[in-house]
N, C-alpha and C positions, 0 to 999 in steps of 0.2 A: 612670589608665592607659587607653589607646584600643586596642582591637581593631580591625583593619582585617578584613573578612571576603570574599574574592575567592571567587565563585562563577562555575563553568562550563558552558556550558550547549551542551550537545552537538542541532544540530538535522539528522536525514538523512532525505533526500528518496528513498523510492523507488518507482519506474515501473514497472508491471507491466502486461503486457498478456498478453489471454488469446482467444483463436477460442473461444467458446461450441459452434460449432458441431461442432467434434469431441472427442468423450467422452474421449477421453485426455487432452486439451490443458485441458481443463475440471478435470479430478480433480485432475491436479497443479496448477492455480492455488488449487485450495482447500484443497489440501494446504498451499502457501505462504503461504497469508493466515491460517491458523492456527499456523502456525511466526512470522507479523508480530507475531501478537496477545501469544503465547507471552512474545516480546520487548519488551513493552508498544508495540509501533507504532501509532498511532493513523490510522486509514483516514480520507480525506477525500473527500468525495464520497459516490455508491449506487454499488456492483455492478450495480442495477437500470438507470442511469441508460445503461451502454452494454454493455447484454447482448444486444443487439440483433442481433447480428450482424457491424454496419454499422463500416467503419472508421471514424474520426473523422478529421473535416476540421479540419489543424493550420490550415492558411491561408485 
C-alpha cells in the first residue's frame, strides 16, 4: 500500500517601513515586529542595517 503525502508550504513576504526619526512612528514598528515574531515571521535582514534615518535607494 503507497501513501502519497502532499504537503503545503505557505511563503508571505512582508515590507515594513519605519522613520526612526519620530518616536511615535518607531514605537509602533516595534509594536509590529513583535506581533511578526508572535506569528512565527522570521526577519530578514538588521533593523540596524537601516535605522539610519536615510531612505534607501530602490534604483
Amino acid at each position: 500500500m503507497s501513501v502519497d503525502c502532499i504537503v503545503f508550504i505557505r511563503i508571505s513576504k512582508v515590507y515594513d517601513y519605519v522613520d526612526y526619526r519620530v518616536p511615535e512612528l518607531k514605537a509602533m514598528y516595534e509594536k509590529r515586529m513583535q506581533g511578526y515574531k508572535s506569528m512565527d515571521y522570521k526577519v530578514q535582514g538588521n533593523d540596524e542595517e537601516n535605522s539610519s534615518g536615510q531612505q534607501m535607494k530602490l534604483f
